[in-house]
PLY file of the C-alpha trace (Angstrom):
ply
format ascii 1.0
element vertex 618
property float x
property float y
property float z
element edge 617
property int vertex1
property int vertex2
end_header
81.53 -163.58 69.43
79.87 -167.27 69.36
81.54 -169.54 70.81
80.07 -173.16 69.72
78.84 -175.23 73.02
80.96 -178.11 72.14
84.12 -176.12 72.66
83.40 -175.05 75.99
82.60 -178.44 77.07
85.87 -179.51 75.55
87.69 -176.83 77.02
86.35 -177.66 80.59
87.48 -181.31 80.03
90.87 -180.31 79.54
91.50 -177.58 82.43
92.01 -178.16 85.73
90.09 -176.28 87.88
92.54 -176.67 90.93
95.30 -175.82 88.80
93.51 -172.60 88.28
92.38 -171.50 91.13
95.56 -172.49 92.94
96.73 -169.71 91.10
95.08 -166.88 92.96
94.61 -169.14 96.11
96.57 -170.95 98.48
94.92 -174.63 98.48
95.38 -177.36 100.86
94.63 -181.20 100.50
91.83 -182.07 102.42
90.66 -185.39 101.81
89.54 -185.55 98.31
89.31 -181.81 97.79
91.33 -179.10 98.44
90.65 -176.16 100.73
91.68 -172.53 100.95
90.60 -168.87 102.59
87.57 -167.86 100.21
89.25 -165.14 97.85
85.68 -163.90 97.43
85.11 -162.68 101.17
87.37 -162.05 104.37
87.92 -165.28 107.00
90.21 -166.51 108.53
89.28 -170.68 108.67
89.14 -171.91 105.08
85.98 -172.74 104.16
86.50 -172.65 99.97
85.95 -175.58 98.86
87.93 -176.93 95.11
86.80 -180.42 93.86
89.59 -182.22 91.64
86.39 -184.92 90.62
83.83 -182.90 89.90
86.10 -179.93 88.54
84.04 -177.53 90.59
84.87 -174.34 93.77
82.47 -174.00 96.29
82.31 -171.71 99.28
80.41 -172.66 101.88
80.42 -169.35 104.04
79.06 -166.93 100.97
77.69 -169.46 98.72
79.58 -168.66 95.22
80.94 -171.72 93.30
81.35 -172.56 90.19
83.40 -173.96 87.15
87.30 -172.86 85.61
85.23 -170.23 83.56
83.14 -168.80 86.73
86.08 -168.08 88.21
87.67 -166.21 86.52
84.55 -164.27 85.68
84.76 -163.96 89.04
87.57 -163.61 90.88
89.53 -161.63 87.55
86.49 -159.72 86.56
86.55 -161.06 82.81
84.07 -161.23 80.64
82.61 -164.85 79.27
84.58 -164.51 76.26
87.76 -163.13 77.64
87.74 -166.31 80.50
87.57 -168.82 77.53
90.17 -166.67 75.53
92.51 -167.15 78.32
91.49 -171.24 79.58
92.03 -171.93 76.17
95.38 -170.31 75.74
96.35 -172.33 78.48
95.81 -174.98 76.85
96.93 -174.44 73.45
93.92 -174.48 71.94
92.39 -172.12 69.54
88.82 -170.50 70.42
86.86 -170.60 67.43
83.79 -168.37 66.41
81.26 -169.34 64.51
80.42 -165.81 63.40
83.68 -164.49 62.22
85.27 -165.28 58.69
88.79 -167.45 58.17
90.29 -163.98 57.55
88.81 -162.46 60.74
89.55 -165.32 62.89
93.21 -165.05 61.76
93.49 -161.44 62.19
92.11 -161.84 65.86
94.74 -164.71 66.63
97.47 -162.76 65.29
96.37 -159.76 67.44
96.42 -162.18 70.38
99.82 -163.48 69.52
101.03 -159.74 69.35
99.85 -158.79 72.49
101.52 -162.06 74.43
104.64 -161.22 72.79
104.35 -157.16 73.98
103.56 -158.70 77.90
106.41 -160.91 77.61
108.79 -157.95 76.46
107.17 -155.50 79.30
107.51 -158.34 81.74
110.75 -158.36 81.15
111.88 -154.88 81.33
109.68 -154.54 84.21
111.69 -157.35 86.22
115.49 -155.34 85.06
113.90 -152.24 86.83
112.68 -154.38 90.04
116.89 -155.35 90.29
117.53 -151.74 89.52
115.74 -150.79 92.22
117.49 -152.85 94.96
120.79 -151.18 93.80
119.68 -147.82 93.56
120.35 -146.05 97.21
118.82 -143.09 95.66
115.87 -145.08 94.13
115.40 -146.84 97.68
115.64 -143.51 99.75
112.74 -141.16 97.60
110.57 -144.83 98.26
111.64 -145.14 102.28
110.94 -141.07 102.60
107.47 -141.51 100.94
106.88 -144.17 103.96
107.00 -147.19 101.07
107.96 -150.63 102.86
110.30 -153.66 100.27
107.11 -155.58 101.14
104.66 -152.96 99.49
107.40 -152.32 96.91
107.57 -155.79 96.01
103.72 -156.76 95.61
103.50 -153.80 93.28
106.71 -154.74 91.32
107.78 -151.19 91.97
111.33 -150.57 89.85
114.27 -147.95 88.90
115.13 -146.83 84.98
118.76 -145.93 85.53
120.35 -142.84 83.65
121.49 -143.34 80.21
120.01 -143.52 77.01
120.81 -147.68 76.03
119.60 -148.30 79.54
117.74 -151.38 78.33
119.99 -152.57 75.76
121.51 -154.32 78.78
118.27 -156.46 79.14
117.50 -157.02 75.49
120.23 -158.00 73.35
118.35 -157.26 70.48
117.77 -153.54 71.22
116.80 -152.99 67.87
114.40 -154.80 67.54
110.62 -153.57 66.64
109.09 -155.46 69.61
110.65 -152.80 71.89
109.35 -149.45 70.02
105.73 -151.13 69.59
105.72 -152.15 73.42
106.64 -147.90 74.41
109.95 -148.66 75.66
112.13 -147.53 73.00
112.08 -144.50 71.21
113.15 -143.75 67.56
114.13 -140.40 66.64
112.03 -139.21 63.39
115.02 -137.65 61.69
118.57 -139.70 62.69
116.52 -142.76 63.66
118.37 -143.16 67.00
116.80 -145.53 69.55
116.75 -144.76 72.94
114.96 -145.62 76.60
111.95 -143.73 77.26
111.94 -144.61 80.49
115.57 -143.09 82.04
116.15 -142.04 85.65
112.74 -142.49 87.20
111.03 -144.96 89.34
108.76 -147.45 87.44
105.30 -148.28 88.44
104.20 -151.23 86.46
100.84 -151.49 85.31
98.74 -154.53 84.84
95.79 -155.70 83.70
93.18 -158.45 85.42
95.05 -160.90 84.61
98.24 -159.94 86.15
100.26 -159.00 83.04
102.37 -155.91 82.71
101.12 -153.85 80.08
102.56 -150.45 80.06
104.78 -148.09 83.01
104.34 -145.30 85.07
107.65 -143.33 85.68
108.01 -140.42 88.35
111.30 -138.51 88.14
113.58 -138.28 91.85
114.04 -134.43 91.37
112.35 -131.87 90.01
112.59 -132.35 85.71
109.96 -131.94 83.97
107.43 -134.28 83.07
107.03 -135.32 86.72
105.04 -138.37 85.15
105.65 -139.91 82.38
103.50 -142.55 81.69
103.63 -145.22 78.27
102.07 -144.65 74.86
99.04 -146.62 73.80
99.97 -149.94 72.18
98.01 -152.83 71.44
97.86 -154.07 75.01
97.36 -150.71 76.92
94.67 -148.23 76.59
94.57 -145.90 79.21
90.77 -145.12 79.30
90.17 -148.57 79.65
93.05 -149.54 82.53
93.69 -148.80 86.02
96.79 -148.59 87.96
96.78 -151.27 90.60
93.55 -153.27 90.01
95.03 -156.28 89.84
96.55 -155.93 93.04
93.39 -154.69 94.91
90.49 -157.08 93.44
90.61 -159.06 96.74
91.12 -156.45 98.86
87.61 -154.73 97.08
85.85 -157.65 97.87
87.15 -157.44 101.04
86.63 -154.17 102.44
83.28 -154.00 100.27
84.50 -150.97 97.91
86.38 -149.63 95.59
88.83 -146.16 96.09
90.10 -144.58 93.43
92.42 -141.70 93.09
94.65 -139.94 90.67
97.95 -140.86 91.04
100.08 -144.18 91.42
101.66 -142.88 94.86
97.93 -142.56 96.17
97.47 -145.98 95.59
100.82 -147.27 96.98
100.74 -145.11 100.27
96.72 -146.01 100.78
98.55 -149.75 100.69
100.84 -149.23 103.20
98.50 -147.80 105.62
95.58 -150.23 105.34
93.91 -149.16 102.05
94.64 -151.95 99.46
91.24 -151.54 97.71
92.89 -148.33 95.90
93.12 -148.25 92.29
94.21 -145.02 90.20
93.46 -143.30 86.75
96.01 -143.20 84.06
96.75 -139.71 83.62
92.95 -139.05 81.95
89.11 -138.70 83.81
87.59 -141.46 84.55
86.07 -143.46 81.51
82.55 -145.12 81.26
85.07 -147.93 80.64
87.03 -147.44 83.88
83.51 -148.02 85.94
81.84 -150.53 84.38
85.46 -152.46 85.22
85.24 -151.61 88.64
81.80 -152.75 88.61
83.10 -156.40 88.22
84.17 -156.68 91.01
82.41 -154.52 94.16
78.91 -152.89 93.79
80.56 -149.74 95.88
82.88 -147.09 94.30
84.37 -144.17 96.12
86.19 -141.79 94.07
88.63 -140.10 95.88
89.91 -136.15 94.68
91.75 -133.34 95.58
89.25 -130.12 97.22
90.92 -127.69 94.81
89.25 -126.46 91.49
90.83 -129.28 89.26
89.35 -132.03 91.89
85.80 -130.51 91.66
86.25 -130.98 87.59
87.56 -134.22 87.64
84.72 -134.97 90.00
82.18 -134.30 87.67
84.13 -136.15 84.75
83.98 -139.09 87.29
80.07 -138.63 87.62
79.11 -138.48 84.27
81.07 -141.78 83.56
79.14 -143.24 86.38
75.73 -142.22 86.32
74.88 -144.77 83.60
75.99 -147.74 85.85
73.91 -146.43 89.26
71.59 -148.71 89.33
69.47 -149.40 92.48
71.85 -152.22 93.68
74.60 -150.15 93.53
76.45 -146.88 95.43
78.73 -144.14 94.14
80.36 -141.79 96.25
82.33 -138.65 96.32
84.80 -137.84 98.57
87.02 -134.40 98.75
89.99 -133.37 100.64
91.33 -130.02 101.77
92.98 -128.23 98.75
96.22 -128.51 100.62
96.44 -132.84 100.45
96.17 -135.61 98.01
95.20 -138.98 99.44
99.30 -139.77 99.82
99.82 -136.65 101.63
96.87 -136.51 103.69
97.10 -140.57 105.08
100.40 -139.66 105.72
99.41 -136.65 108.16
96.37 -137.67 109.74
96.61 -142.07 109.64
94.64 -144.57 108.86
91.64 -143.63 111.37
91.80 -140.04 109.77
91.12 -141.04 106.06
88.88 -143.87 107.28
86.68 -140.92 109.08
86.60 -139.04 105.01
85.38 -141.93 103.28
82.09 -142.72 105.88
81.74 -138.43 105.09
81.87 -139.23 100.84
78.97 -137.67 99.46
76.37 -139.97 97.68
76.05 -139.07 94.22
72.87 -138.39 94.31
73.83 -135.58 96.39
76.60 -134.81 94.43
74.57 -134.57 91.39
72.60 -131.18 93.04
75.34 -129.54 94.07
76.93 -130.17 90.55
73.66 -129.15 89.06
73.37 -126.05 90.98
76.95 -124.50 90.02
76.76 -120.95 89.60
72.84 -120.77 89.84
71.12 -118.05 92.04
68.63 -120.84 93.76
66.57 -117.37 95.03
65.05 -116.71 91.97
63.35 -118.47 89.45
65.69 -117.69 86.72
68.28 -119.67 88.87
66.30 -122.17 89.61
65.44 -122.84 85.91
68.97 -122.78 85.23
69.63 -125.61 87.77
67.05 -127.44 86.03
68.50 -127.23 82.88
71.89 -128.13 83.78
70.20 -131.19 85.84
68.27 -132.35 82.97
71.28 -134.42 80.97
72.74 -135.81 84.01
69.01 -137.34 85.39
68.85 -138.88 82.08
71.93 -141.13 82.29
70.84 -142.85 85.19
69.21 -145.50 84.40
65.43 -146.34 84.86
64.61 -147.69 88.79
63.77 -145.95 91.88
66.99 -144.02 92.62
66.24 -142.21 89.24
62.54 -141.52 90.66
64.02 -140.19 93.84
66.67 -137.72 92.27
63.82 -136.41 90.16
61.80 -135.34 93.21
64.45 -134.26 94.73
65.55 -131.93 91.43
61.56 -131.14 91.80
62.43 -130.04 95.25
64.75 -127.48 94.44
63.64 -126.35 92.16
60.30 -125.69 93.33
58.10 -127.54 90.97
55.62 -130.12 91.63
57.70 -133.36 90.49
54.69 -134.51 88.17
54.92 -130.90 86.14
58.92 -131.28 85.69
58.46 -135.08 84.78
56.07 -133.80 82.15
58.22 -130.94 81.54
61.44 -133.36 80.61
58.65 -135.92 78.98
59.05 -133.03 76.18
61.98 -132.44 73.44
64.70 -130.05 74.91
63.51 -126.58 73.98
65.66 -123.65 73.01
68.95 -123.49 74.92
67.41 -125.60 77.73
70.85 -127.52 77.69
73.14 -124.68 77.00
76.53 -125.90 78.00
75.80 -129.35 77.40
75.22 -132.12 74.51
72.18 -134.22 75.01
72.46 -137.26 77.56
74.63 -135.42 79.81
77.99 -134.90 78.69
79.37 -131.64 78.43
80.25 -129.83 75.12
83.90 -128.91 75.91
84.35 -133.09 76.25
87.36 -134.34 74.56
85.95 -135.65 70.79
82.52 -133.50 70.98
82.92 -130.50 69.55
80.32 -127.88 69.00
77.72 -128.93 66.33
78.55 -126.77 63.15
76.98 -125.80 59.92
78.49 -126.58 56.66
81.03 -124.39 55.94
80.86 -122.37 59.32
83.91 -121.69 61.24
81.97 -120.71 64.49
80.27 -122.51 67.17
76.91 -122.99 66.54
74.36 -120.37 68.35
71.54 -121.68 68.14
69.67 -124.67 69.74
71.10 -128.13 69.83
69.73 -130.42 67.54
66.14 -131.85 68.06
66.43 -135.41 69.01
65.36 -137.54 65.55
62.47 -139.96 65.09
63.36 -143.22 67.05
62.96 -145.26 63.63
65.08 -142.79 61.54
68.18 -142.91 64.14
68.31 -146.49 64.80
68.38 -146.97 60.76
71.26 -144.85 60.93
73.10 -146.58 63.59
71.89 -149.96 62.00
74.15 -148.86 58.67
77.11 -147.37 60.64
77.00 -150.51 62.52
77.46 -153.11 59.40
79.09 -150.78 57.23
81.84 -149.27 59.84
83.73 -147.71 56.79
81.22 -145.01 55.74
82.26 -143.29 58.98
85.18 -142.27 57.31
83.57 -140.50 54.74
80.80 -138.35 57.20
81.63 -134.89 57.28
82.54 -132.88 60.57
78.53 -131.69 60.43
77.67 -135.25 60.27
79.66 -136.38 62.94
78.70 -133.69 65.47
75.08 -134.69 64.84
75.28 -137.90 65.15
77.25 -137.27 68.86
74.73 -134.86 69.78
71.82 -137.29 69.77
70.27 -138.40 73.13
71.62 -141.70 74.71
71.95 -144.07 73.79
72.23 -143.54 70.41
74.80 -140.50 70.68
76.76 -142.76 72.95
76.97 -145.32 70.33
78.31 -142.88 67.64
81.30 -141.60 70.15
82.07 -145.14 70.73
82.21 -146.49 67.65
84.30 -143.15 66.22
86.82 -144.13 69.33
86.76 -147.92 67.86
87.04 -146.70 64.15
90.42 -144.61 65.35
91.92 -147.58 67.50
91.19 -150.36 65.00
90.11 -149.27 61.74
87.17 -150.20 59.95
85.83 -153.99 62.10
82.84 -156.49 61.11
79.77 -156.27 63.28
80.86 -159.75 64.53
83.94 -158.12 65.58
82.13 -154.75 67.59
79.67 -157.07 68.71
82.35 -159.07 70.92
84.06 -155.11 71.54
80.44 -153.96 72.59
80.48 -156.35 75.76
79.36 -154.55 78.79
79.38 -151.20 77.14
76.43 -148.79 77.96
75.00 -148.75 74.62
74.95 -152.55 73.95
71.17 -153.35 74.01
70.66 -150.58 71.25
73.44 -152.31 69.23
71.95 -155.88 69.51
68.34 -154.22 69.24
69.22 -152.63 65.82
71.24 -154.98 64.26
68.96 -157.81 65.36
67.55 -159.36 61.41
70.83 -157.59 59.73
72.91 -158.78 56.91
75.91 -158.47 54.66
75.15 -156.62 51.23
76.73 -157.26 48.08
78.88 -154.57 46.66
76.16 -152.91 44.27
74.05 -153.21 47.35
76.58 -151.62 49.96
76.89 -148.98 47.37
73.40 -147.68 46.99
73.46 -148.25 51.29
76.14 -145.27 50.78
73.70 -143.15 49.12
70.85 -144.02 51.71
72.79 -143.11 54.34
73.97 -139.77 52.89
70.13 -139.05 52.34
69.01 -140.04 55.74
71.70 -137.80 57.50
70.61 -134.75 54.89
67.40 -135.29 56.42
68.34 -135.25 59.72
70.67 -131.86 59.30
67.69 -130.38 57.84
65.13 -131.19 60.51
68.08 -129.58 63.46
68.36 -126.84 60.53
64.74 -126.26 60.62
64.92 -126.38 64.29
67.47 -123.50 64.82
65.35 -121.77 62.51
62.00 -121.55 64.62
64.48 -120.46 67.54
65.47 -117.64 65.32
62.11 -116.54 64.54
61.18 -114.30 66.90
64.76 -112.57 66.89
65.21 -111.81 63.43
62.36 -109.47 63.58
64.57 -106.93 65.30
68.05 -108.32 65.10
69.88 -108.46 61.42
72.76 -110.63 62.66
69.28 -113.40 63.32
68.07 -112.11 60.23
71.18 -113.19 57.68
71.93 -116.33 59.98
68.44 -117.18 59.46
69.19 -116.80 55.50
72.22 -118.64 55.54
70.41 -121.21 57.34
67.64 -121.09 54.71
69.79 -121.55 51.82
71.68 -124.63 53.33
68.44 -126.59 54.37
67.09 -126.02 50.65
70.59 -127.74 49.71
70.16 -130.88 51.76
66.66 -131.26 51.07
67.12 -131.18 47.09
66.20 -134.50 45.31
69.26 -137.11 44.40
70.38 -136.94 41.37
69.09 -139.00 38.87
72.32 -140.70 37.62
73.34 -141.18 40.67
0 1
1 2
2 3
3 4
4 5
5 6
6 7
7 8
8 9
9 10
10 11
11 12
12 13
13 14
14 15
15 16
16 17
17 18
18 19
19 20
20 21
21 22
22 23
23 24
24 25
25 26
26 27
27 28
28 29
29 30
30 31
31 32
32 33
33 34
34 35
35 36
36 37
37 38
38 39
39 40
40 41
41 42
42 43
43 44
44 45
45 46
46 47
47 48
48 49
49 50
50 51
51 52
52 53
53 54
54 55
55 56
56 57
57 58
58 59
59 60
60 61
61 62
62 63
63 64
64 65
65 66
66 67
67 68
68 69
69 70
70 71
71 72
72 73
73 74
74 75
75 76
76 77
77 78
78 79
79 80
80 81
81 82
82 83
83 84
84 85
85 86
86 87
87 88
88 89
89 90
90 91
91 92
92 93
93 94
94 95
95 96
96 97
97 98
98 99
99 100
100 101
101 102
102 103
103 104
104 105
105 106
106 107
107 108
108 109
109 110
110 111
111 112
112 113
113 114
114 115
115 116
116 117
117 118
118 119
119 120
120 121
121 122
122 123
123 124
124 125
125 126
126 127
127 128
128 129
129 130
130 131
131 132
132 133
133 134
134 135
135 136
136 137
137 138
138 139
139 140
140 141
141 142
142 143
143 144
144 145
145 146
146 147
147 148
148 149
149 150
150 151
151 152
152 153
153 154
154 155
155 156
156 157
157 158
158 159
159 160
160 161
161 162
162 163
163 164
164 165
165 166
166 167
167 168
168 169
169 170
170 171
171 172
172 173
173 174
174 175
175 176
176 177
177 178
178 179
179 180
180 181
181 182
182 183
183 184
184 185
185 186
186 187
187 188
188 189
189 190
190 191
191 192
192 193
193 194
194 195
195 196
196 197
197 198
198 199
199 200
200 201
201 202
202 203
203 204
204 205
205 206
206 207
207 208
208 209
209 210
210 211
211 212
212 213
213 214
214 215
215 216
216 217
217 218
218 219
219 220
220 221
221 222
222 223
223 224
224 225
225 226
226 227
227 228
228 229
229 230
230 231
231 232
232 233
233 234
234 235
235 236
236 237
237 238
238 239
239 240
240 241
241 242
242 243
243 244
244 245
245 246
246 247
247 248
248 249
249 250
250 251
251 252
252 253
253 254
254 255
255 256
256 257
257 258
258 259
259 260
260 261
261 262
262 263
263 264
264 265
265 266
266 267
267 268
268 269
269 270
270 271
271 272
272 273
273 274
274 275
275 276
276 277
277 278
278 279
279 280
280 281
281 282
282 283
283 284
284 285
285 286
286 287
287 288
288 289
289 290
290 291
291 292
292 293
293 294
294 295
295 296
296 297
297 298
298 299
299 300
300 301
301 302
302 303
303 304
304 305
305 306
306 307
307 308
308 309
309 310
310 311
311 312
312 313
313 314
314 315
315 316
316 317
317 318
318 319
319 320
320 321
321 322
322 323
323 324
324 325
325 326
326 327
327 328
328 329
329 330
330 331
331 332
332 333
333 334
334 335
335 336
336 337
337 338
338 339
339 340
340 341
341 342
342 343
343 344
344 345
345 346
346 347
347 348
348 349
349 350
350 351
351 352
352 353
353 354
354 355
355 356
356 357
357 358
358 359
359 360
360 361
361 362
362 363
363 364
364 365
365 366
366 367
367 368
368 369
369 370
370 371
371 372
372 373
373 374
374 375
375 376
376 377
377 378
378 379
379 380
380 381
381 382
382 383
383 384
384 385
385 386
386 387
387 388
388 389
389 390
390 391
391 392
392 393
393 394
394 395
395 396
396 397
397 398
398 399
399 400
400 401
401 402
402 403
403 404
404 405
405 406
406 407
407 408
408 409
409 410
410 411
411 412
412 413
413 414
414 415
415 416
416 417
417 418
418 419
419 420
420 421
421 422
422 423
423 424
424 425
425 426
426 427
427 428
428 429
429 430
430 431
431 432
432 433
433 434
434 435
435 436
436 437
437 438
438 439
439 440
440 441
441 442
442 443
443 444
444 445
445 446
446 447
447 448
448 449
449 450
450 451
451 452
452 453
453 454
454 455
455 456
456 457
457 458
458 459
459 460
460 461
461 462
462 463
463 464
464 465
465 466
466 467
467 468
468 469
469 470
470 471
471 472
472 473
473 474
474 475
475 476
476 477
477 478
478 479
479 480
480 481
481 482
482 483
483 484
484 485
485 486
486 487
487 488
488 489
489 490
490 491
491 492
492 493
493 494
494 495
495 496
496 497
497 498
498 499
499 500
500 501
501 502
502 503
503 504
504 505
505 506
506 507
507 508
508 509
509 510
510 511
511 512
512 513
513 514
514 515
515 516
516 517
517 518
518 519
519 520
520 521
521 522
522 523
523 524
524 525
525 526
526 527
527 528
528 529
529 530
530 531
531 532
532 533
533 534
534 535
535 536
536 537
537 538
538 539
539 540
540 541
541 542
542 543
543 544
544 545
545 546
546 547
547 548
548 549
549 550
550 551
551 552
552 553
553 554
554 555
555 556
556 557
557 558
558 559
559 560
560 561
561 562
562 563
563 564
564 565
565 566
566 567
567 568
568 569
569 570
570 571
571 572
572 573
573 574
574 575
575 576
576 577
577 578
578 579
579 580
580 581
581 582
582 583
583 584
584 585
585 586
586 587
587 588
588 589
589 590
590 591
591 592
592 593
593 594
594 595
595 596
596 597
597 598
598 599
599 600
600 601
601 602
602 603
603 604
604 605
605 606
606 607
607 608
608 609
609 610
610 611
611 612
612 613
613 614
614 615
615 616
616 617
């Protein structure tokens, strides 16, 4: 998005910078300024400084000041655009963008009205379950026997959904209205077209965003029905892999303490609360998203993720550091900690105290550390065959960290175990992946069984593909290929499942570009590149984006349609070249083995398709 310079001057000329930060902060007169306890660092004598004159913050014990817009980079962990977005909505004016066409700039503002009209209707519901809650005994009883205080209860707007089915028609006279099924609260049935509550005899955990808004629930029945957890649907305000419970309530407390906990489960992060741990934050029911830590990274430089010891902790674990290892750069620390099988954070704070879990987060291992003992899973580190194996299973996760000396230091540590000299396995990984050197995994580290990769298949094939994955493409042939996907978003709906798995199978960042913009394609539909260029903010495969795009421009519709056919061609090509790749694997084996030798043919005859001229009407 581009945002003209005269509209952020104007926009600063019409805030009030006090007003704003008196918001988050409890200010005091003090001679012409006002003063307050910094919110970006623990004191206890104010030394945060707000001037009304020169519409400015300063802290004179850490040094950060700034304007309206700096702090709420700041202090709310929003992007540029997203602090205008909201300064100006505060104001009643409308941002513009200099990029975007009338019909894209009024699509955008009715998406924004939308979503302020959802908040409003969650805000509501979510203040009827708050009163619920003080009349529910029952309610008040499962919170008091998990150790819950009114004073934790109330900071997290904790709530009861009564029994019944109309529960809410009680708050919102108009129960039929559409607001209510597009905000999760309501459902309709698909064949009588009943409404009813989703929500119904559970206690509510609201959940907000950085701004403080309720956008979706968390409900945990009192006995033993089944869901225990039920959370909302995604809407236009909530997407779970981008959200997490209680972040709004623990950015200060991050700051604070210097890190950032996160666990699994909404109890975790109320019981951490109560005993001292209000830096806790929790995923929504999913693994932890790229998305999830590059939002934590707003706001401390120090994440500890927090799991269960049992099987499903260890795999969550290594969801949590492949979403990480992109954003571990030098400044920056990621660590792992793991309790006994037996206790989640809730259950274990509540046997052993505050010292006791304070004593397992200085024991979290590094994740440099954890990134060996992930890579060594199931590998015989005695012989060489194991120790190749490690190797391999090492390579895609060393290549998502990005380039600095903690990526040096992992590699001669990999080098270490695995008994190489660390110049012969940087050469070694200087080379194309060879044969199955990644079985197990796609190329830049994630792991073939992730949710949307699926196994890279030939046309027409109903079985995994067996042989190697596809040989990375020539730099200038992929990034022409993400260029066209990038300003013609559409022609992703017409690739073909063998398209789409090669294009996710390519090395970052490219292959991360592909997954992301499928994920956009499904949420939103086809978008502009002015549009993904504002969605790309912060996202790990940004500078490719920009990079590629840089020089683009719109085509005309007889141009856009022979930009079709060049990017059908261009992907032929590149399903030949992984078909002709497979092929030298099978080489060897088809000498001896006639399952090789007819894949081999089948291969043959579908690389002789692709690579057959256009046709000449075409």
């Amino acid at each position: 998005m581009s945002i003209p310079q005269s509209f952020i001057q104007e926009l600063l000329s019409r805030v009030d910078v006090v007003e704003i930060v008196g918001r988050h902060v409890q200010l005091k007169k003090s001679g012409a300024n006002y003063m307050g306890l910094c919110p970006f660092h623990g004191e206890k004598s104010p030394s945060f400084s707000v001037s009304p004159s020169k519409q400015f913050y300063h802290c004179f014990g850490c040094g950060k000041n700034g304007n309206a817009i700096g702090f709420l980079m700041e202090h709310a962990g929003m992007g540029f655009v997203e602090a205008v977005q909201d300064l100006a909505q505060t104001c009643g004016l409308q941002v513009p963008d200099e990029r975007a066409s009338p019909a894209e700039r009024a699509r955008a503002a009715e998406q924004r009205r939308q979503q302020a009209t959802l908040s409003d209707v969650l805000e509501q519901a979510a203040a009827a379950w708050a009163a619920q809650l003080r009349k529910s005994q029952r309610a008040i009883d499962y919170f008091k026997g998990r150790g819950v205080s009114g004073q934790i209860a109330k900071r997290y707007g904790l709530g009861y959904a009564p029994e019944g089915w109309r529960g809410l028609a009680s708050v919102f006279p108009e129960y039929d209205s559409p607001l209510l099924e597009q905000a999760g609260l309501v459902i309709v049935g698909e064949e009588d077209g009943k409404r009813y509550d989703r929500f119904r005899d559970r206690v509510m955990f609201p959940i907000r965003n950085v701004k403080g808004e309720c956008i979706a629930f968390g409900g945990r029945v009192l006995g033993d029905d089944k869901p225990k957890y039920l959370n909302s649907p995604e809407t236009p305000v909530f997407h779970k892999g981008h959200e997490l419970y209680g972040l709004y309530e623990a950015r200060t407390a991050m700051r604070a303490m210097g890190y950032a906990l996160v666990t699994e489960g909404y109890m975790d992060v109320v019981a951490l609360a109560q005993r001292g741990f209000a830096n806790a934050v929790a995923t929504l029911g999913t693994a932890c998203t790229p998305e999830h830590v590059h939002k934590l990274f707003r706001f401390t430089d120090t994440v500890v993720f927090s799991f269960d010891g049992d099987g499903a902790g260890r795999r969550a674990a290594r969801k949590a550091l492949e979403a990480a290892l992109p954003y571990a750069s030098d400044t920056r620390a990621v660590r792992f900690l793991f309790l006994p099988p037996e206790h989640d954070p809730d259950s274990f704070i509540r046997a052993h105290g505050q010292d006791g879990f304070a004593h397992e987060v200085e024991g979290a291992v590094p994740l440099s550390r954890f990134l060996l003992e992930a890579a060594r899973e199931d590998c015989d580190m005695a012989t060489a065959e194991g120790r190749a194996h490690m190797l391999s299973n090492a390579r895609g996760l060393w290549e998502s960290l990005p380039e600095g000396a903690l990526r040096r230091q992992v590699l001669t540590d990999l080098a270490q175990q695995g008994q190489l000299p660390v110049q012969d396995l940087a050469a070694l990984w200087a080379q194309p992946p060879q044969g199955r050197a990644d079985a197990g995994r796609g190329h830049g580290g994630a792991p073939a069984s992730e949710p949307g990769r699926r196994p890279w298949r030939g046309k027409g094939a109903d079985t995994a593909r067996r042989g190697p994955p596809p040989r990375p493409q020539p730099a200038r042939r992929i990034d022409h290929a993400a260029r066209l996907l990038l300003s013609h978003m559409q022609f992703l709906e017409e690739l073909t499942h063998e398209d789409q798995c090669l294009l996710r199978e390519q090395p970052a960042p490219h292959g991360t570009l592909f997954l992301w913009l499928e994920s956009r394609l499904l949420e939103h539909g086809p978008q502009s590149w002015a549009v993904l260029r504002e969605a790309l903010a912060g996202q790990p495969c940004q500078a490719l984006a920009e990079r590629v795009m840089t020089g683009s421009h719109a085509q005309t519709e007889g141009e856009e349609r022979e930009l079709r056919w060049e990017l059908r061609e261009l992907l032929n090509r590149m399903l030949a070249e992984a078909i002709k790749h497979e092929q030298s694997a099978l080489i060897a084996q088809a000498a001896t083995d006639p399952q090789a030798r007819e894949r081999y043919r089948q291969l043959q005859e579908r690389r002789l398709a692709l690579e057959a001229p256009r046709p000449a009407d075409s």
